[in-house]
ROZAFI-897597 format. One record per residue: residue in three letters; x, y, z of N, C-alpha, C in turn. Coordinates in steps of 0.05 Angstrom, whole numbers, plus 5000, padded with zeros to 4 digits. Atoms other than C-alpha are relative to their C-alpha. Example, Ala and Ser with C-alpha at 12.3 -4.5 7.8 and 13.67 -1.06 7.14 Angstrom:
<pts>
ALA501849765000524649105156501850245000SER498449764999527349795143498550225014
</pts>
This chain:
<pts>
UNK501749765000500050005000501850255000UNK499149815004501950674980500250195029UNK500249854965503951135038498450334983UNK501949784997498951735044502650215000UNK498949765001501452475038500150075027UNK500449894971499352625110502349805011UNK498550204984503651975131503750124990UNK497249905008509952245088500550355007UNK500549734977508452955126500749945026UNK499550004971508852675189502549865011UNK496950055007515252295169502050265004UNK498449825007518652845146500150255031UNK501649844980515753265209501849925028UNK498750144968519052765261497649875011UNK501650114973512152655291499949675004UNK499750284998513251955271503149894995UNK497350055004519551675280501849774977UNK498850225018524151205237499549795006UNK500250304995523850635284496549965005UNK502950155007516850685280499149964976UNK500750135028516450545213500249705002UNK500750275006514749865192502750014975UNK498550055020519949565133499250164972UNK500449925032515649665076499650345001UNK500549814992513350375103502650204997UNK497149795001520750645107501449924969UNK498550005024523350375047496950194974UNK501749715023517050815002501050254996UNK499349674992519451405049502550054985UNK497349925017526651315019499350034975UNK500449985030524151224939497850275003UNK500949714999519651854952502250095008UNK498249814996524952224979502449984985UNK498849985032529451964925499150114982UNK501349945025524952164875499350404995UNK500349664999523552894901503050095004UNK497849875004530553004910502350044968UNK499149925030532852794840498750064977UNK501749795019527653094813499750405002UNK499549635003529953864842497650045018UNK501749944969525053834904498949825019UNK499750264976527453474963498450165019UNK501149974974523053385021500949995024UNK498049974978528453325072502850124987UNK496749935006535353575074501649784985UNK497050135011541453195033500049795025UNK497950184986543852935099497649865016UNK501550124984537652735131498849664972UNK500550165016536052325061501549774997UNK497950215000542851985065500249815010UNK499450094979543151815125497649735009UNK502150185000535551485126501049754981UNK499950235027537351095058503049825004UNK497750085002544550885076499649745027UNK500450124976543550645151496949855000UNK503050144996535750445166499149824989UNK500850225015533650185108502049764992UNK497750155007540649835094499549745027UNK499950274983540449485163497049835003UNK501850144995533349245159499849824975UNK499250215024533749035085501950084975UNK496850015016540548995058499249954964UNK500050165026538048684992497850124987UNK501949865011532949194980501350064972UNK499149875025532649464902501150255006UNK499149795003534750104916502750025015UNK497350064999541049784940501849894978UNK499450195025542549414873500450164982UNK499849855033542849974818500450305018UNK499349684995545650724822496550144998UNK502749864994540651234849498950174973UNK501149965027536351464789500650314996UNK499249645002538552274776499450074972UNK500549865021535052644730496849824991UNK502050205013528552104715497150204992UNK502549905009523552574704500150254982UNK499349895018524852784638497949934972UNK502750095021520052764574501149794980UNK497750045029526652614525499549685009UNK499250434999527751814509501950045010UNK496450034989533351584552501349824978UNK497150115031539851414510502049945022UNK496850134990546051064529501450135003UNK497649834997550651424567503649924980UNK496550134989557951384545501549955011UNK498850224978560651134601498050015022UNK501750054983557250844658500650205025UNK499449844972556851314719498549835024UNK500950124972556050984786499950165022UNK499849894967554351194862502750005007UNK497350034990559451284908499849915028UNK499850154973560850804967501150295026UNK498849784987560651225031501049865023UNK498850124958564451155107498050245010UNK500549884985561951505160501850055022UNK498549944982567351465211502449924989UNK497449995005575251365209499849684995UNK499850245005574550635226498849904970UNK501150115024571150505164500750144968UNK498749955032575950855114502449835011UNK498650215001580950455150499649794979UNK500750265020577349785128500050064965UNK499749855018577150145062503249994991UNK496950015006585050305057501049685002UNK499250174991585249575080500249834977UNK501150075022582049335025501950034964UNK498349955021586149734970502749905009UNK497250144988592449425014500349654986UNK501250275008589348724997500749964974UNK500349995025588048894925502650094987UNK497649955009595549164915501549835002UNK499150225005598648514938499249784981UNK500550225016594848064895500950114971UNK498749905028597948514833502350055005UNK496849845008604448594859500550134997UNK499549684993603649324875501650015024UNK497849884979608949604923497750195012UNK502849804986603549854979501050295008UNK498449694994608550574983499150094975UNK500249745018606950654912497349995000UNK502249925012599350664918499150285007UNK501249715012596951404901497450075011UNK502949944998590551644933499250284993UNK501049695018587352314904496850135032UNK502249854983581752764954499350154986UNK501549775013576553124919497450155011UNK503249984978570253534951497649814984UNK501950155014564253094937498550255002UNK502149925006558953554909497149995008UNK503350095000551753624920499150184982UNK501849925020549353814858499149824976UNK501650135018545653574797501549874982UNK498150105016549952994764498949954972UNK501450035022550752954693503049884980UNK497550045013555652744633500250154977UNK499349905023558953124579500949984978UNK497650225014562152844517500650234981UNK500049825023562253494481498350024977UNK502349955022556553484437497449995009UNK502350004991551353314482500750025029UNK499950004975549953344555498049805011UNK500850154990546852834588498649905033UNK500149984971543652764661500449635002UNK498350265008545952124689496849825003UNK501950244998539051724696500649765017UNK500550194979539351054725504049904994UNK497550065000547751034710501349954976UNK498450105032547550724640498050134980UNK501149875014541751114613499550255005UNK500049774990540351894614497750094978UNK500549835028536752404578501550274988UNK498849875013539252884533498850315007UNK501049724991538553644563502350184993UNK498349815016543553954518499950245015UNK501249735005539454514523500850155026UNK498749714986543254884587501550124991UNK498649915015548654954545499750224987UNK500849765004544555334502499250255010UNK500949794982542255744556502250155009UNK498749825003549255954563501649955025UNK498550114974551755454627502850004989UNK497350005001559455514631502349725020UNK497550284980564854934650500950165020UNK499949914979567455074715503649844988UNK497350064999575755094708501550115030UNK498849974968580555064766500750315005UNK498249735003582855764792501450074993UNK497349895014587956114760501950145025UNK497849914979594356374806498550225002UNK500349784996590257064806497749935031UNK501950184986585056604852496950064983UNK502049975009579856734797499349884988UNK501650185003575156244775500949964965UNK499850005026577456014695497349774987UNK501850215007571555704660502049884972UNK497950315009574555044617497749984977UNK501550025025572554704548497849805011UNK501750304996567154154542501149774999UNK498250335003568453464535501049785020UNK498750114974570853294602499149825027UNK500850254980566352734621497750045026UNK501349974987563252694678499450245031UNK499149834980561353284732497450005013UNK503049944989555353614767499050304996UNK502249644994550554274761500650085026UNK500949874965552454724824499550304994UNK500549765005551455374837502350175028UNK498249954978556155774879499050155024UNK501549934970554155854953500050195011UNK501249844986555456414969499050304983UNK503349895011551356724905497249995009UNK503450034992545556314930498850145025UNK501049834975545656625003499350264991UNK501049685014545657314967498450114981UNK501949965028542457234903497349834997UNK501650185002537856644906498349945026UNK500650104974536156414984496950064998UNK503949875001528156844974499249784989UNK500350115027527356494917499649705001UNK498850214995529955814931500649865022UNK499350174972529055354992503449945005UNK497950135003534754944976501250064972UNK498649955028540655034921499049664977UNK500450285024538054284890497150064987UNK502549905013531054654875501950174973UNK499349795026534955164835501449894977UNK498150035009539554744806498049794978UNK501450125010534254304777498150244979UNK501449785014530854994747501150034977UNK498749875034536155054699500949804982UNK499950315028535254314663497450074991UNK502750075002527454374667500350024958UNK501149845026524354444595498650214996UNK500849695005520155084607502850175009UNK498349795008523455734593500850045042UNK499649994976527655954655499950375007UNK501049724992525756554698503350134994UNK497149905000530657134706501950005014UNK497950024978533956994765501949784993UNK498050155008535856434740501949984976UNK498250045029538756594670501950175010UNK498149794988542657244711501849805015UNK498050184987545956624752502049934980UNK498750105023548056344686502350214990UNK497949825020550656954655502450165023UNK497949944997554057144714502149695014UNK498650225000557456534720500549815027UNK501250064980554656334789499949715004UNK500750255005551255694760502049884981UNK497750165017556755214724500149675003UNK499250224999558054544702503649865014UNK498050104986563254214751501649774984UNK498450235015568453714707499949835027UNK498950004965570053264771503049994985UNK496849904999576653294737501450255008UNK499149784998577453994741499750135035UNK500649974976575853924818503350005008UNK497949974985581054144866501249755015UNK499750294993584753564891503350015026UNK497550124985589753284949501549734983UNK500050315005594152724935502449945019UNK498150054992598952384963499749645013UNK499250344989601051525003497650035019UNK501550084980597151155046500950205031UNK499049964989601451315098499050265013UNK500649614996600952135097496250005011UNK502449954993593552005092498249905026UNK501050084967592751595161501250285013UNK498949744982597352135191498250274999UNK502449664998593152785167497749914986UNK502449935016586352535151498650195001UNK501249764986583653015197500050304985UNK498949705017587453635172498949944966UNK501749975027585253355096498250074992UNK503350105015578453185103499650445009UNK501149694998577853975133500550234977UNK499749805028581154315081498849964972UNK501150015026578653955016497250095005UNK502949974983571754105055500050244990UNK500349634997574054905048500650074966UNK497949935021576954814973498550114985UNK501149845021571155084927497050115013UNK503249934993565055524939497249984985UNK502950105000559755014928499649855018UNK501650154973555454624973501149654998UNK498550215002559654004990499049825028UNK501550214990557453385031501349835011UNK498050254991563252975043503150124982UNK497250005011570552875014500849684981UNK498750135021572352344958501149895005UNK498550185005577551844968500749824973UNK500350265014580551444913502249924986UNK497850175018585850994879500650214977UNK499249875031589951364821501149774981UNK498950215021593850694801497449844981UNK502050165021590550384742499549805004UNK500150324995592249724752499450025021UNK501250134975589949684821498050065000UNK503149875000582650114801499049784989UNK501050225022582349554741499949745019UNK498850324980584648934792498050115016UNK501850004983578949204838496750014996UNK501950045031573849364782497450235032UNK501849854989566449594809498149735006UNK501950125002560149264827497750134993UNK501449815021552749424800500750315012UNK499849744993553150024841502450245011UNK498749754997559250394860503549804989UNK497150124994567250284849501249975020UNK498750134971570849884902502550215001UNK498949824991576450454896500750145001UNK500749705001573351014908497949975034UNK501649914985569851224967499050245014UNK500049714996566751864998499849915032UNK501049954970566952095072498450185014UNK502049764981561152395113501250035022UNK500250064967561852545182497350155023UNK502949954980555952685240501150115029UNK499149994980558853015302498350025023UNK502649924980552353145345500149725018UNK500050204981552852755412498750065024UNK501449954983549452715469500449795024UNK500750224986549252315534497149945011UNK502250014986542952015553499949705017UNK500750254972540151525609498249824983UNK501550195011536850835585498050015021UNK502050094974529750705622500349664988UNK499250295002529849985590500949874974UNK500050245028530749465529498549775002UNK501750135013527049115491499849814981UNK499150195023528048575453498549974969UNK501250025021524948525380501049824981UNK498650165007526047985344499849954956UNK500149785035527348065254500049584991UNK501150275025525547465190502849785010UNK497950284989532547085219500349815014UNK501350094974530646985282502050095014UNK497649774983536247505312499350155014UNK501249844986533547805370501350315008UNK498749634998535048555367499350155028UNK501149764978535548995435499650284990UNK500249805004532349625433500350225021UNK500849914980533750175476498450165005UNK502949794999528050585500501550195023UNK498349684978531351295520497950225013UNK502049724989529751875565499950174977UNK500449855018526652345519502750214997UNK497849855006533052735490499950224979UNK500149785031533253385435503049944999UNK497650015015538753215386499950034986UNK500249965029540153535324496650084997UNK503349934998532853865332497749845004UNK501550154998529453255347500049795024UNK499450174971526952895411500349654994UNK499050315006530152175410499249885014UNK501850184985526351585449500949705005UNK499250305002529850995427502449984977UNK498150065015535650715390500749715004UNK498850205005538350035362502649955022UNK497550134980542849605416502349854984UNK498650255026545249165350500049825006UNK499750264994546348555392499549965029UNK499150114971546148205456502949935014UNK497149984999552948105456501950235004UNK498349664995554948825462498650135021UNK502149914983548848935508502149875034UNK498450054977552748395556502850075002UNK497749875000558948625538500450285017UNK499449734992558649385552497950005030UNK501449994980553249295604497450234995UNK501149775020548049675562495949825022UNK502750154985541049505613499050375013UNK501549814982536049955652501450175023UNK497149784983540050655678502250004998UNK497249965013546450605637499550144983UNK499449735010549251245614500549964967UNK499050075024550151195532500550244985UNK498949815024554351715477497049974980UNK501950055026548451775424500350164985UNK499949855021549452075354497550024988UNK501549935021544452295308500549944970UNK498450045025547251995246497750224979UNK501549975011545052485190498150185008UNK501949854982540452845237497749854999UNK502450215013536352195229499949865024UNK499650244987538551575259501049955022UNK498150014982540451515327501349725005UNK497350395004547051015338500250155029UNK498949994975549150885407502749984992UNK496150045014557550995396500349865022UNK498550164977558950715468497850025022UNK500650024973556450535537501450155025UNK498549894991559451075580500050065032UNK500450044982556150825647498349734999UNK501850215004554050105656498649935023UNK501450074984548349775694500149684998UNK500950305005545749045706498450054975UNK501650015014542748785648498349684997UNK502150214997537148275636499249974966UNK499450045023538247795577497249844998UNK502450155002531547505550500649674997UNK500050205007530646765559498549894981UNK501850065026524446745505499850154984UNK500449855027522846965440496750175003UNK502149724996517647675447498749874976UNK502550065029514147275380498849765014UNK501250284995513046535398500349915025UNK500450114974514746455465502049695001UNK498650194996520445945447503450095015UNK497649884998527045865478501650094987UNK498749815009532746315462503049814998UNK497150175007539646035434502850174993UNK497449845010546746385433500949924978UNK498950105022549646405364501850184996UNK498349755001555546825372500250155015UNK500549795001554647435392496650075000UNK502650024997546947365382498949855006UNK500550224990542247135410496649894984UNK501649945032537546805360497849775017UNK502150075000530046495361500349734977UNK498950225028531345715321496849954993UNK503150155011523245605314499450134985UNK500549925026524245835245497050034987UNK502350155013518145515220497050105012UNK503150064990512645665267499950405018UNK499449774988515946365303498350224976UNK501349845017509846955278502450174984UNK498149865011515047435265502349914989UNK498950065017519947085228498349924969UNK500950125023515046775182498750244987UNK500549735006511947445170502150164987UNK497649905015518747705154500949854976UNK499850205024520447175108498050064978UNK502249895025514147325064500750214996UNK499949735024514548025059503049984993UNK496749945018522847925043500149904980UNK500550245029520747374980499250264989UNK500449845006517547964955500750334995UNK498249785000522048564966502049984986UNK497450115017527248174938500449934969UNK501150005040523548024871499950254999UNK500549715001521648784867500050104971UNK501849865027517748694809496950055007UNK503250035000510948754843499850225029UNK501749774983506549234892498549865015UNK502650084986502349164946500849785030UNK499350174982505648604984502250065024UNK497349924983509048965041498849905038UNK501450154988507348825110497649995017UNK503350084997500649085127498849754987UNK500250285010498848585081499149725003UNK498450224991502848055095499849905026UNK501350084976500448065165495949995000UNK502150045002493348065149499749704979UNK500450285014494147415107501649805020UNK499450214979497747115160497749985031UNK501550064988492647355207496849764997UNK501550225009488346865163501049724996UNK498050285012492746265163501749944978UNK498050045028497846375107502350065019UNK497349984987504346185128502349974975UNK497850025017508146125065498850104969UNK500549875029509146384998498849844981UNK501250075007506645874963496849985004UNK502249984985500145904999498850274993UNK501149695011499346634973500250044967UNK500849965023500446434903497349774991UNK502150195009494645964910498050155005UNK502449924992490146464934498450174975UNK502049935015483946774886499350225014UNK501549744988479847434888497850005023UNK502750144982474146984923501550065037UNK498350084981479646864972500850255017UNK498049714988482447604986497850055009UNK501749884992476147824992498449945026UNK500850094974474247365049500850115022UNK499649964972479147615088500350185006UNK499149714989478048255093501150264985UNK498049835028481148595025496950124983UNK502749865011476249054991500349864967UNK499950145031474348824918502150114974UNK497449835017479149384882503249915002UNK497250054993485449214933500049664988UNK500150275007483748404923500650034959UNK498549945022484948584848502049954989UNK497549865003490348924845502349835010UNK497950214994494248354889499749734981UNK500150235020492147824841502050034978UNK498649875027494448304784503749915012UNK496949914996501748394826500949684997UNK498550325006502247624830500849854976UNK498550055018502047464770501150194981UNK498149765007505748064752502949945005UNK498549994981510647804799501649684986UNK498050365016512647064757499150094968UNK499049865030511447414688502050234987UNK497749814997515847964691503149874999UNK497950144992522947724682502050145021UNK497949894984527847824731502149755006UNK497150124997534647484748499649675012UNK499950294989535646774767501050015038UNK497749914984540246924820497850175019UNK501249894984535947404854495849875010UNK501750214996529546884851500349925029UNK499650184980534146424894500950165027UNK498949854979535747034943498350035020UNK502449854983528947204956498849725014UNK501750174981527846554993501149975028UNK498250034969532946775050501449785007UNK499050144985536746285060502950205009UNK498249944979542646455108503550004976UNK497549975021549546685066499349984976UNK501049935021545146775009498650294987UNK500149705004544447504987500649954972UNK499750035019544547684918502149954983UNK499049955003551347744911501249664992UNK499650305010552446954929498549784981UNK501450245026546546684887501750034982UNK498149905020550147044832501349835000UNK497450124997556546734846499649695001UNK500550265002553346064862499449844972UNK500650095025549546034800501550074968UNK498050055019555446154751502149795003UNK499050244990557645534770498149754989UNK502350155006551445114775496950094995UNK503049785002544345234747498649935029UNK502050004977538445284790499449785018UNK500250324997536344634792502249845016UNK497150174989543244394803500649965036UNK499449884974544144794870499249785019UNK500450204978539644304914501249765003UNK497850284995544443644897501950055004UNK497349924992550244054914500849875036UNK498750094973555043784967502250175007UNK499349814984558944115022502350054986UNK497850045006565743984988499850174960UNK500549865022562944254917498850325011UNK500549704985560144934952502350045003UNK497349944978566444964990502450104981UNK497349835009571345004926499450204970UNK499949745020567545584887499950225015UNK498349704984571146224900498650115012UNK501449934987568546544948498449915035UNK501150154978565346054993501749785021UNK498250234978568345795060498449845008UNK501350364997566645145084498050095027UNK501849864979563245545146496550074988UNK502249855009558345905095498849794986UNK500550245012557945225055498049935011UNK500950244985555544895108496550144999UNK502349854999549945395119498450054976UNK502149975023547445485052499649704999UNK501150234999546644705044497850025017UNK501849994975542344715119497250134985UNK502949835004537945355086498349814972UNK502350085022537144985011498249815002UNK501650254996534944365038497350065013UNK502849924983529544785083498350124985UNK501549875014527145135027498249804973UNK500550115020527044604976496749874994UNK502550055003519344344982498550304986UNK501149745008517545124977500550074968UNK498449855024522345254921498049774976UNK501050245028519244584873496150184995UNK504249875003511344924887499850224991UNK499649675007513645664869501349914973UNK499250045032517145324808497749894982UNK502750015017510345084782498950214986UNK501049785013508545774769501550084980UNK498649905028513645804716501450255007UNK499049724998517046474738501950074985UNK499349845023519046874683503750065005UNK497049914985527446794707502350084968UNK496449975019534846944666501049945005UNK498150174989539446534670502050085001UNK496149994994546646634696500849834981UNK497650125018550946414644501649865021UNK498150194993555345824662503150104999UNK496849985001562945994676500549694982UNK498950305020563845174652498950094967UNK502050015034558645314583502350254986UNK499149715016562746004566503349864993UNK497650115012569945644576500149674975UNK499550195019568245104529499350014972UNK500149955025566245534477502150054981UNK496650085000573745574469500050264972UNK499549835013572946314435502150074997UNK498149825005578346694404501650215020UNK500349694979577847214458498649935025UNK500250134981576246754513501450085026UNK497949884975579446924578501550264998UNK497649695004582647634551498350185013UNK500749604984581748314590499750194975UNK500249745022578448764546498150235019UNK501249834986576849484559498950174977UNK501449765014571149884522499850225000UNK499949714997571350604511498250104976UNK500349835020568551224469497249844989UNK502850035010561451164431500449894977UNK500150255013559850484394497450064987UNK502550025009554750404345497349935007UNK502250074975550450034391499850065025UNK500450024975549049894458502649905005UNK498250074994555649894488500249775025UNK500750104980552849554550498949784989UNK501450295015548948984502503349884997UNK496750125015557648854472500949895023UNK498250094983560048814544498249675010UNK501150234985554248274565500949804976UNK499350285012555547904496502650005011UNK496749995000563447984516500249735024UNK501050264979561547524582499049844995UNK500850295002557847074551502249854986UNK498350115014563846904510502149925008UNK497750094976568146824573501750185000UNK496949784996572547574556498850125026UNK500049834991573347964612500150285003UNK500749755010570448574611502250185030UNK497749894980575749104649499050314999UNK501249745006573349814672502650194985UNK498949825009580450174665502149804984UNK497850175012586949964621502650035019UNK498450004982591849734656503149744987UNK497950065019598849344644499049685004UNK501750325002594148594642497949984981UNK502249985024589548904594500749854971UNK499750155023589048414526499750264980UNK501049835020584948904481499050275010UNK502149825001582749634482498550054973UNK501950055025576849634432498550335010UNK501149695001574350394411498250044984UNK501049905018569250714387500550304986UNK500349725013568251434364500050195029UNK500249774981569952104408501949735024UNK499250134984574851634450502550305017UNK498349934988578751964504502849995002UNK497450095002585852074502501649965018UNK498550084975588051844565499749714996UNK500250254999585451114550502549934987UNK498850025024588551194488503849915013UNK497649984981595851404526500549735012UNK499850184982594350844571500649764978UNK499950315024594150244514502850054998UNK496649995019600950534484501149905025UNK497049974982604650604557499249655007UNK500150324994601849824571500449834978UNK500550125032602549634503498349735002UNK502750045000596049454499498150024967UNK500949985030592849194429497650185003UNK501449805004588349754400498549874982UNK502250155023581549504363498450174994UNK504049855006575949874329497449885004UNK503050134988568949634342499949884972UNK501250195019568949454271502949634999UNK498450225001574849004279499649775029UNK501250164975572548684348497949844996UNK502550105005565648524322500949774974UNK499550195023569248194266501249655010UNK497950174981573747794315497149805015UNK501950174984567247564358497749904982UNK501850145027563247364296501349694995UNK498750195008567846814288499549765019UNK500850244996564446124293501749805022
</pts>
């Protein structure tokens, strides 16, 4: 069910808080507030949007869609979207030091397995932006859409927007040519406080005024002409660089100054790999590059007193403490409660009824407990707050095993089969608890049900419809193989491992798998083995009755089926550039099915760079200094034609 205007008012308002949102309820609030913000009128702040969509919805459902694909920028446009020339992705963020550590740790990792000298890897600091991203190739302009498609909004250009070039030694602003890839729409901040602020809530309203397709007022074309409003290169962005090393020693002093380096409205600070070969040897996933990351930070702290915890228990059967705080104002908002994360940290720190706790505001959103800074007794639940069964240490947690029959797991389980496909409506968990308040305990059991049926229990004749419609909406629609087998939860199964599982073995295959075949495809330790066996075998009755419906899937290509096509261009690193006759993104998926490795940058392991038209001359550079064979698209396509 759609969330009401008054309900996304009283969101936005505070009067209802985050953790009182329900799952399906907070993840709408994020895609509305995605949608008004990259559409040029956000309903919350930048940092309160982040912070909701990064943290909340991340820890309740990791595997949500709007974790899986770059955030959509620019979608509400009339133009046909067209193929970017190069793909633009999100950008992975930290929030605290410890977690650019793990980060540097990572590119430490990724430099020994290439036989990088970890003194010579190169990191670069740039301000991250908050303005309207887009791409340039010199002939057209592009907003970035969903990463690989955009629309074509030339037309600021025409209006007379100017590239934004680095200062000149006089410290005055040089505007730069086109061509230069990818940047963002800002406007300079401290025009908007003087010139714009009446006018303009926020600089992402204005900045969105001067793509629209109606004519633009005058304030805004006077921005333009006096050179206020500008297209940002991110090349032409001001930049630190320098070793790992320097950058543990002064992150502090960095992150403050690149913070001060240009006057636009900036959000964070940039991190990222300059070596080639270690960007290419680290590559990306769907949504952001592994080496690159940006840093926020949240300093608002507070101490407050716990009155108690609460246990709540989520679709795993991981009983979560909650703490329930003295009413606190933080960051303009009174705080009531916050996540404990575990039982294990609860007995650890001594986190119980009248212990003193650090609490942040992540965002001006989410409150995180950072530490326990006075402890009490605490009181660890022996039953499960759903079914009333006993409670079992598993770690660090302390988990609920009556999988099967526990309300609140099985309730979570349904609406996650469903979130996880996220081709269909309707099934969130109002719902999902009203069909379990009728005896539906499983998904198959909800694709057996009729309009006769909805209607019994309670579903008006329009909504009973409309869920029929989503169902079989929901196995005609195609969507991924791989993410099918995700949405049935099993335990070390996330999208990332179906994936991985099922380029190996098909679907089918998976349930005759043994511990010792799990165990030696990359990736999987004999720990996680063990556990996905346990989950497929628990799912497998479910999974044969949900395959009756035929569901409309795609198959993962076989790693075995692609190496025995024993191509030409089989196992080689190839890297695409510059604008292809086609779908450059259709070449790279045939390039995988043919077993080449598709490579984001060139590097000295690269086989082929294959070009189209308007190619960059840094790739170019790059092929010669790796001597790196050079292909045209018409000579590549000739090469993968071959029988």
């Amino acid at each position: 069910m759609t969330l009401s205007q008054q309900t996304i008012d009283q969101i936005i308002h505070q009067e209802i808080l985050v953790d009182d949102l329900s799952d399906q309820d907070l993840a709408q609030f994020c895609e509305v507030a995605n949608a008004a913000y990259r559409d040029g009128s956000p309903i919350i702040t930048d940092q309160d949007y982040d912070f909701v969509y990064l943290h909340a919805l991340k820890q309740r459902l990791p595997e949500h869609a709007l974790f899986q694909a770059v955030e959509p920028e620019g979608q509400g446009f009339s133009e046909e979207k067209i193929l970017l020339p190069e793909a633009m992705l999100s950008t992975d963020k930290a929030y605290s030091w410890n977690e650019i550590q793990k980060w540097i740790e990572r590119l430490e990792k990724s430099a020994q397995e290439i036989d990088l000298d970890l003194q010579a890897i190169q990191i670069k600091a740039t301000p991250k932006l908050d303005g309207f991203a887009g791409f340039d190739d010199g002939q057209r302009f592009y907003t970035r859409g969903d990463g690989k498609k955009g629309s074509d909004i030339s037309r600021v250009f025409a209006r007379g927007l100017q590239v934004y070039g680095r200062p000149s030694n006089t410290g005055k602003s040089n505007t730069s040519e086109r061509g230069q890839g990818a940047g963002e729409i800002v406007v300079k901040r401290s025009y908007f406080q003087t010139h714009l602020a009446d006018s303009f809530e926020f600089p992402r309203n204005f900045q969105a005024s001067l793509i629209k397709e109606k004519s633009l007022d005058k304030i805004a074309q006077k921005a333009i002409d006096d050179k206020a409003a500008l297209f940002v290169p991110f090349a032409q962005l001001p930049i630190w660089q320098g070793g790992i090393v320097d950058l543990i020693e002064r992150f502090e002093l960095i992150v403050s100054e690149v913070l001060l380096a240009v006057d636009f409205d900036v959000d964070g600070v940039v991190f990222e790999a300059t070596n080639e070969a270690l960007k290419a040897h680290m590559g990306a996933n769907r949504k952001f590059h592994r080496w690159q990351i940006a840093f926020k930070e949240n300093k608002d702290k507070a101490q407050v007193k716990v009155l108690a915890i609460t246990p709540q228990v989520g679709r795993t059967g991981k009983i979560t403490p909650v703490a329930e705080l003295e009413p606190t104002l933080l960051s303009g908002a009174t705080i009531v409660r916050a996540s404990g994360h575990h039982y294990g940290l609860v007995k650890e720190q001594g986190l119980g009824a009248g212990s003193v706790i650090e609490l942040t505001r992540s965002g001006l959103v989410i409150p995180k407990i950072n530490k326990v800074l006075q402890s009490a007794p605490v009181c660890i639940p022996t039953n499960c707050p759903s079914c009333g069964a006993d409670l079992k240490w598993e770690a660090d947690f302390l988990m609920c095993v009556n999988h099967d029959v526990c309300p609140a797991q099985v309730i979570g389980k349904m609406e996650y089969f469903f979130k996880v496909l996220a081709n269909n409506d309707g099934f969130g968990i109002a719902t999902i608890e009203k069909l379990y308040e009728h005896g539906i305990r499983k998904i198959s059991q909800i694709y057996q049900l009729d309009h006769h049926a909805l209607m019994g229990m309670g579903f008006g004749d329009k909504t009973s419809e409309n869920l029929i419609q989503q169902l079989i909406r929901s196995h005609t629609e195609q969507i991924e193989d791989w993410r099918f087998l995700a949405a049935f939860g099993v335990a070390r199964m996330g999208t990332g491992n179906c994936e991985n599982l099922l380029k190996s073995y098909t679907l089918l295959e998976v349930f005759d798998l043994n511990l010792s075949e799990i165990s030696a495809i990359n990736g999987f330790a004999e720990l996680s083995a063990k556990l996905i066996l346990e989950g497929l075998s628990s799912i497998k009755s479910e999974f044969d009755l949900l395959a009756g419906y035929r569901f409309n899937l795609e198959k993962t290509p076989l790693t075995k089926e692609i190496s025995l096509a024993m191509h030409p261009l089989s196992n080689k690193k190839i890297v695409f550039t510059g604008k292809m006759s086609g779908s450059r993104e259709a070449m790279k998926k045939q390039a995988k099915l043919l077993g080449i490795q598709v490579m984001v940058g060139v590097s000295a392991k690269t086989d082929y760079l294959v070009i189209g038209e308007k190619v960059g001359q840094k790739k170019i550079e790059s092929a010669k200094k790796f001597d790196v064979k050079i292909l045209t698209e018409a000579s590549y396509l000739k090469i993968v034609s071959v029988e």
